[in-house]
KETORLUM-146988 format. One record per residue (C-alpha): residue number from 1; residue in one letter; x, y, z. Coordinates in steps of 0.05 Angstrom, whole numbers, plus 5000, padded with zeros to 4 digits. Layout:
N
+-----+---+------+------+------+
|   k | r |    x |    y |    z |
+-----+---+------+------+------+
| NUM | A |    X |    Y |    Z |
...
+-----+---+------+------+------+
//
This chain:
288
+-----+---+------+------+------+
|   k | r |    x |    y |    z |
+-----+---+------+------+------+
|   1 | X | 6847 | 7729 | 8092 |
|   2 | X | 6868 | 7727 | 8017 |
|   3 | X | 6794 | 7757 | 8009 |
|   4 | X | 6799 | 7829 | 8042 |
|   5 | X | 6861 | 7832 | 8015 |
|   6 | X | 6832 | 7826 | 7936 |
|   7 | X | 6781 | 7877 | 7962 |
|   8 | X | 6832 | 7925 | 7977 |
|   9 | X | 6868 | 7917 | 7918 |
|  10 | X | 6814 | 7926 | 7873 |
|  11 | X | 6796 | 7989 | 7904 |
|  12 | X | 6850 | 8021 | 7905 |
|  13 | X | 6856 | 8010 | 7830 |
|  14 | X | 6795 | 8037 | 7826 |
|  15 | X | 6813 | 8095 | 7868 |
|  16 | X | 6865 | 8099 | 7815 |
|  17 | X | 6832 | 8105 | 7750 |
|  18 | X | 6774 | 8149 | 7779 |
|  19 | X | 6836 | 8200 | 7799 |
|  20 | X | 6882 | 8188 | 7737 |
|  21 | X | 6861 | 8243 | 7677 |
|  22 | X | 6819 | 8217 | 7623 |
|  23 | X | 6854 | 8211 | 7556 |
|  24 | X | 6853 | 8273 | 7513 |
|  25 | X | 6788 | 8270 | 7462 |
|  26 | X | 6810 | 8275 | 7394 |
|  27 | X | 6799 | 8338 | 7358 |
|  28 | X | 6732 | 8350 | 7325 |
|  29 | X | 6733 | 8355 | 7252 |
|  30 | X | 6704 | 8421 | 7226 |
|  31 | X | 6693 | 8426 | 7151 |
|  32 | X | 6703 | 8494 | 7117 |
|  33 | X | 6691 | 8515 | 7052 |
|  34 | X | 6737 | 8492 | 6992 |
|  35 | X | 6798 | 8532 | 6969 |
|  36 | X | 6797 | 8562 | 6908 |
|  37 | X | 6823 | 8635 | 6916 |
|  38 | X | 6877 | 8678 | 6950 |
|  39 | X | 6820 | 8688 | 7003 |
|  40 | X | 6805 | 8622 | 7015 |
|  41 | X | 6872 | 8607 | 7029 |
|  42 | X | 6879 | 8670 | 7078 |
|  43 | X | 6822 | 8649 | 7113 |
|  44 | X | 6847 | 8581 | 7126 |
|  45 | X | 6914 | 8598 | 7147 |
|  46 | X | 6877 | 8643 | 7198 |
|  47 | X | 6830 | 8595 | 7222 |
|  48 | X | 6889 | 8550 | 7238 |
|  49 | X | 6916 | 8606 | 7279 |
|  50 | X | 6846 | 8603 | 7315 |
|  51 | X | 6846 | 8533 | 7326 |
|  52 | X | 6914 | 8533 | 7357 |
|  53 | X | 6892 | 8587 | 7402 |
|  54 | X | 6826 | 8544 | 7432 |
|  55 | X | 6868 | 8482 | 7462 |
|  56 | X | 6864 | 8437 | 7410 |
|  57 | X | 6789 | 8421 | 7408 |
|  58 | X | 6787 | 8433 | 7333 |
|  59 | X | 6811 | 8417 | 7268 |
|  60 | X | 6803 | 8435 | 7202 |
|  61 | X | 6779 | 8393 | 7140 |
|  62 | X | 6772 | 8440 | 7077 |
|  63 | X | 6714 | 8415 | 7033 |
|  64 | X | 6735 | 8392 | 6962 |
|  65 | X | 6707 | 8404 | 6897 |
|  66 | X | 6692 | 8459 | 6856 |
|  67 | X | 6678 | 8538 | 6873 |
|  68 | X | 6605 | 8542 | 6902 |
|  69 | X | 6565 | 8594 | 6908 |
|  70 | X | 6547 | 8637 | 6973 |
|  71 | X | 6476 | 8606 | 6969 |
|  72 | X | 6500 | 8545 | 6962 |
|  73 | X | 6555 | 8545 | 7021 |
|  74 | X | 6501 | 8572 | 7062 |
|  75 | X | 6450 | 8514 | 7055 |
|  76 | X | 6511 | 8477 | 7069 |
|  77 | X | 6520 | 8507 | 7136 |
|  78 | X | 6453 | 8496 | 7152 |
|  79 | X | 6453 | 8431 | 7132 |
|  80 | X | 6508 | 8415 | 7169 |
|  81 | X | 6555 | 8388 | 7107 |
|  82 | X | 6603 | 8442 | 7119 |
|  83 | X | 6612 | 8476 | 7191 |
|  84 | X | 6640 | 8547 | 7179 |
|  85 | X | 6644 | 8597 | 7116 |
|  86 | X | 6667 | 8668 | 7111 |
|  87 | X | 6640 | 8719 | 7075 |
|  88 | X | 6630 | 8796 | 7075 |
|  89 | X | 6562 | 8809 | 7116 |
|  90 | X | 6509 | 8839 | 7113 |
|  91 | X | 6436 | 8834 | 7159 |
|  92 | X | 6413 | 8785 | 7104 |
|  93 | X | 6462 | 8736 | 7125 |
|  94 | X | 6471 | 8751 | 7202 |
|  95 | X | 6397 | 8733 | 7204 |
|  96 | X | 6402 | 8670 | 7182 |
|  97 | X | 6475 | 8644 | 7208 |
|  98 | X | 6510 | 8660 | 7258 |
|  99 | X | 6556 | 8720 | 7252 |
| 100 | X | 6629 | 8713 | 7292 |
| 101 | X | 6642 | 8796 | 7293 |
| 102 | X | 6703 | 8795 | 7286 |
| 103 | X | 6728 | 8825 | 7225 |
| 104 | X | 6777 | 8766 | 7187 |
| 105 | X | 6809 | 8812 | 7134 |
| 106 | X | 6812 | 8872 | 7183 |
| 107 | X | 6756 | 8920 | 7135 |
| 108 | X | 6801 | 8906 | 7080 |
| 109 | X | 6747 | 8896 | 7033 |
| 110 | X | 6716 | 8966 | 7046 |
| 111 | X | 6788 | 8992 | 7016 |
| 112 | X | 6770 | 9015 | 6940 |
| 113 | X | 6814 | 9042 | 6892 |
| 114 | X | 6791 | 9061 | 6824 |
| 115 | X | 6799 | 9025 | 6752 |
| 116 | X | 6803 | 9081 | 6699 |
| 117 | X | 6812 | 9091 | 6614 |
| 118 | X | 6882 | 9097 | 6613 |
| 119 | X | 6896 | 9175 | 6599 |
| 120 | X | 6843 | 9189 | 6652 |
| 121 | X | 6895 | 9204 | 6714 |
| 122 | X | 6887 | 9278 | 6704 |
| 123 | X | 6818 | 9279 | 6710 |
| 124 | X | 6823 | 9247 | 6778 |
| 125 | X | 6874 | 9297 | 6810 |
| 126 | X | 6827 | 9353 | 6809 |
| 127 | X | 6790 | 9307 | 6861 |
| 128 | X | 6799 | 9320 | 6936 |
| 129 | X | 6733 | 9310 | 6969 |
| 130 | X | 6669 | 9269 | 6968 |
| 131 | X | 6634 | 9335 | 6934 |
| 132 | X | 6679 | 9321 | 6875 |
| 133 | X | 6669 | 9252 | 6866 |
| 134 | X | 6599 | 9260 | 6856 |
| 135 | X | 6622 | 9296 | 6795 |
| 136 | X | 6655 | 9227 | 6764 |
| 137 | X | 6604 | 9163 | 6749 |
| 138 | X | 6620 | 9102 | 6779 |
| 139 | X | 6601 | 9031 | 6752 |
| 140 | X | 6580 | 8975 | 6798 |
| 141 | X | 6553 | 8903 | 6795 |
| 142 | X | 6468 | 8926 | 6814 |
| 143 | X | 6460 | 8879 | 6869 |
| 144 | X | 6531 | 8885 | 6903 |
| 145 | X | 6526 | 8912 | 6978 |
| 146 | X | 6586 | 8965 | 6953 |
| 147 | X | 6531 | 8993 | 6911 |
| 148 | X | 6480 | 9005 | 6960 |
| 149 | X | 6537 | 9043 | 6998 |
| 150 | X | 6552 | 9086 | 6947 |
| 151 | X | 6477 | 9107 | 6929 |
| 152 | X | 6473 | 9123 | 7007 |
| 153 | X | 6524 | 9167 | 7007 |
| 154 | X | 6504 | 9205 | 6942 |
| 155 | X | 6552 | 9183 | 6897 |
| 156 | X | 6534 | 9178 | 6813 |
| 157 | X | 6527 | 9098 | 6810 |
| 158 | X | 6520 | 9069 | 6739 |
| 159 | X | 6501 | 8995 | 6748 |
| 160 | X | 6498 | 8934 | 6709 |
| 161 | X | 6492 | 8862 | 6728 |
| 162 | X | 6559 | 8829 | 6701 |
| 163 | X | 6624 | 8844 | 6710 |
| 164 | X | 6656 | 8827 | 6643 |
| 165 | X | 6602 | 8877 | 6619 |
| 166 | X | 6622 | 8938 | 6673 |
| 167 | X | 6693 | 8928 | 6644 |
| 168 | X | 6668 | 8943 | 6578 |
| 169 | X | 6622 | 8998 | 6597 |
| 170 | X | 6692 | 9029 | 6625 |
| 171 | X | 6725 | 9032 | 6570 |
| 172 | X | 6667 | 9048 | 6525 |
| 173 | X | 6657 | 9117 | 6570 |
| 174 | X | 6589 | 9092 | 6604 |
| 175 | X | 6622 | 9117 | 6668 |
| 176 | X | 6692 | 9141 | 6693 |
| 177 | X | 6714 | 9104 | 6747 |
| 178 | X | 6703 | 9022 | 6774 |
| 179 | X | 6717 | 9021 | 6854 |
| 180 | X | 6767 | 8962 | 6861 |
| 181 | X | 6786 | 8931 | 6924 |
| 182 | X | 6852 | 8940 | 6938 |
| 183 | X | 6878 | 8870 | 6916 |
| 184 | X | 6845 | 8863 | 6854 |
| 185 | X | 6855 | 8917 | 6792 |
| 186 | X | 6925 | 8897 | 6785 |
| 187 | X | 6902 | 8824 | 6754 |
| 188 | X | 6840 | 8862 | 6724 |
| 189 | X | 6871 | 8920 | 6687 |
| 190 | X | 6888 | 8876 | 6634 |
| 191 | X | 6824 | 8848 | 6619 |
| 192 | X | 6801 | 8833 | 6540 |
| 193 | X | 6857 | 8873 | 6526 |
| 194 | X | 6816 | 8940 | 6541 |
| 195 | X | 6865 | 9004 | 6551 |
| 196 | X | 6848 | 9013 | 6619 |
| 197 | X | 6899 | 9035 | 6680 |
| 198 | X | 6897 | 9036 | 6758 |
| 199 | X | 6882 | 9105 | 6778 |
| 200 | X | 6941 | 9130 | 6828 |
| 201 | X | 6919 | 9190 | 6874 |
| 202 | X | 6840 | 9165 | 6912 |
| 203 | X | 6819 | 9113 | 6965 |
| 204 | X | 6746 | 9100 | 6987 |
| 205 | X | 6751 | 9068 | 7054 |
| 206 | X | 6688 | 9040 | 7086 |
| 207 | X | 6667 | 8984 | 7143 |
| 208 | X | 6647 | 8932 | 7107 |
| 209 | X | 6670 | 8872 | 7150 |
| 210 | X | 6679 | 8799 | 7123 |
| 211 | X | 6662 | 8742 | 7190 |
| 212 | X | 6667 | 8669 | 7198 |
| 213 | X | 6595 | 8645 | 7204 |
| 214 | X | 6567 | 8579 | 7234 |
| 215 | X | 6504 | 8547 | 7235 |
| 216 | X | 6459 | 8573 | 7279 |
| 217 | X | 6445 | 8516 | 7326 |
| 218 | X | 6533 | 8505 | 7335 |
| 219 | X | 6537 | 8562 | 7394 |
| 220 | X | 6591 | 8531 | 7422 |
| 221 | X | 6637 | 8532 | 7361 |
| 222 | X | 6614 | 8605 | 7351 |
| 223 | X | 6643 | 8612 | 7420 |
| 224 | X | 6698 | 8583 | 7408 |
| 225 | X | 6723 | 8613 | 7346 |
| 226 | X | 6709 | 8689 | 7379 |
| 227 | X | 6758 | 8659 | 7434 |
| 228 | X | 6806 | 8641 | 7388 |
| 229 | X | 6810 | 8698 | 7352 |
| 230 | X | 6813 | 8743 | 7412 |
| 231 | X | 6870 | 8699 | 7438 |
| 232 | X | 6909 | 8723 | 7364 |
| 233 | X | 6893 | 8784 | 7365 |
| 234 | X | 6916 | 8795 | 7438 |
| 235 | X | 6982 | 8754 | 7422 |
| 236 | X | 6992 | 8786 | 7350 |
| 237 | X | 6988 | 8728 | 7318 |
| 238 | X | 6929 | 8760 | 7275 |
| 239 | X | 6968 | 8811 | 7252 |
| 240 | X | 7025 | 8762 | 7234 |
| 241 | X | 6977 | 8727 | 7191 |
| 242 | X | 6949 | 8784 | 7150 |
| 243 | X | 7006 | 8824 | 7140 |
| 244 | X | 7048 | 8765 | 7110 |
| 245 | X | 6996 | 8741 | 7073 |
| 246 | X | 7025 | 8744 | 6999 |
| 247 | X | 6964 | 8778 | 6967 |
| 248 | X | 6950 | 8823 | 7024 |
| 249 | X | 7025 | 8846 | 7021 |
| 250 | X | 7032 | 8856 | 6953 |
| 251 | X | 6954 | 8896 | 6945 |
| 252 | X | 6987 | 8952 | 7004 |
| 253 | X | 7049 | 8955 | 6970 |
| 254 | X | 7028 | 8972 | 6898 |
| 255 | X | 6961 | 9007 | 6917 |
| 256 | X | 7016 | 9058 | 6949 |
| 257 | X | 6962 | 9085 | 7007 |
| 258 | X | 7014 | 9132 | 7039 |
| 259 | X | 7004 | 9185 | 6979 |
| 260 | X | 6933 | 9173 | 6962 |
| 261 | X | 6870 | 9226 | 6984 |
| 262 | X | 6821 | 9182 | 7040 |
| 263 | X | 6750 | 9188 | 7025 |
| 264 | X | 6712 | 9157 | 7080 |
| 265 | X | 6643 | 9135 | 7057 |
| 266 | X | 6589 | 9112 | 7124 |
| 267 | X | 6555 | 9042 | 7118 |
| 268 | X | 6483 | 9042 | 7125 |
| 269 | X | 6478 | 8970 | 7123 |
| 270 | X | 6519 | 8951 | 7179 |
| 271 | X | 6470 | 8915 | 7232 |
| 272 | X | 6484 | 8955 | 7304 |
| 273 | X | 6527 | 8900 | 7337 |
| 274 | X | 6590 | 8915 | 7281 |
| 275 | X | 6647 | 8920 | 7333 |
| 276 | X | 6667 | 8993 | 7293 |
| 277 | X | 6686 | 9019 | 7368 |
| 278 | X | 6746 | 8963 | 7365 |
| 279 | X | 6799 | 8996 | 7329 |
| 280 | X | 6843 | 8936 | 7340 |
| 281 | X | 6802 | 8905 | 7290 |
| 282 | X | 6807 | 8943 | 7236 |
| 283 | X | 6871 | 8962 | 7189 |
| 284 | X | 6890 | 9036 | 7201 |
| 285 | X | 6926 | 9064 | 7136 |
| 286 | X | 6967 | 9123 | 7183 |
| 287 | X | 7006 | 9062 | 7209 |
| 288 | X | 7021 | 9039 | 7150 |
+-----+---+------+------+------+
//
């Protein structure tokens, strides 16, 4: 007798264990690239959101070290070191990662706003369409994607390669104007102590998305991320994210975009799957 009876206790602990839930997997580690900018930071504090918003499968490990370079975080992704990086796209890049299309910053990147000589502003507020911009010379960096915009959309494009050496060209009177995004000529107009200014009245808005990207072969975290974010956008967690982001806040504030002219320029390079029939996803400056 005592036989059956350890039969039937064992299988019902069996019975047991096969119906009790398995314990929860631990999070997978997902390395991003390191922090050194406002953007960074943004980006992380977004992807956090994400995370939250896929059931827990995921968490973050930024990478440490110093600033790489785009070419650099991209063999990383390939290689597997790191798992996601963000960066504005362009067909280059969607070619040879995969693009999440969801724009991170909202198209804040294609908002430009202008570094002039200081005693310029007059100049500027005879300007009220794209037909008079193409009167004023604009310096840009020769192999920025902002650049080929421009030149696509007929505007007078004086180019150089470095920075530091458009800044002088500025205030030297090699061209008129230096399209800004909208977070950064406050901490530039200062530079080398040139007598330059932030021009108040004109705002160049294109698409010019920035994604998450993943390697190629890591569908499933692609997947996952475009959940994630779909779950904060639909929640407005997003939105919470971007517009009390310290840098984001403070760029709208000061660039003032209630009183300034909109010049919409079109994207050429855009690939065809840019979500640009998702308004959601992109900042509108009438609501601002």
């Amino acid at each position: 007798m005592p036989r059956p009876l350890l039969m039937t206790t064992t299988l019902l602990l069996l019975s047991l264990s096969i119906s009790l839930p398995s314990q929860a997997q631990a999070p997978t580690k997902i390395g991003t690239m390191p922090i050194s900018s406002d953007l960074d930071r943004y980006a992380v504090e977004l992807l956090k959101v994400v995370f939250e918003h896929t059931d827990g499968k995921y968490v973050q490990v930024p990478q440490t070290g110093e600033q790489r370079t785009q070419g650099r975080v991209i063999e990383d992704i390939k290689n597997g070191v790191t798992q996601i990086m963000w960066a504005a796209t362009d067909q280059t890049l969607e070619s040879e990662l995969t693009p999440i299309r969801i724009p991170i910053l909202k198209g804040f990147l294609g908002h430009r706003i202008f570094l002039i000589r200081k005693g310029d502003q007059a100049r500027f507020d005879h300007v009220k369409t794209l037909d008079d911009l193409k009167q004023i010379k604009l310096g840009q960096g020769t192999t920025w994607a902002d650049t080929k915009i421009m030149k696509a959309n007929n505007l007078n494009v004086v180019t150089t390669q470095k920075f530091a050496g458009l800044m002088y060209m500025l205030d030297g009177g090699r061209f008129d104007a230096f399209p800004r995004g909208v977070s950064e000529p406050w901490s530039e107009v200062n530079f080398g102590g040139l007598q330059l200014e932030v021009e108040k009245r004109i705002m160049l808005i294109y698409k010019m998305p920035m994604y998450f990207f993943t390697n190629k072969s890591n569908g499933a975290l692609a997947k996952d991320i475009e959940l994630g974010l779909n779950r904060a956008i639909a929640d407005g967690s997003f939105d919470k994210v971007f517009f009390n982001d310290p840098s984001i806040r403070s760029a709208l504030e000061k660039a003032d975009i209630k009183n300034r002219i909109i010049l919409h320029l079109d994207n050429p390079t855009l690939s065809k799957e840019t979500p640009i029939n998702r308004p959601e996803l992109w900042l509108d400056v009438n609501s601002l």
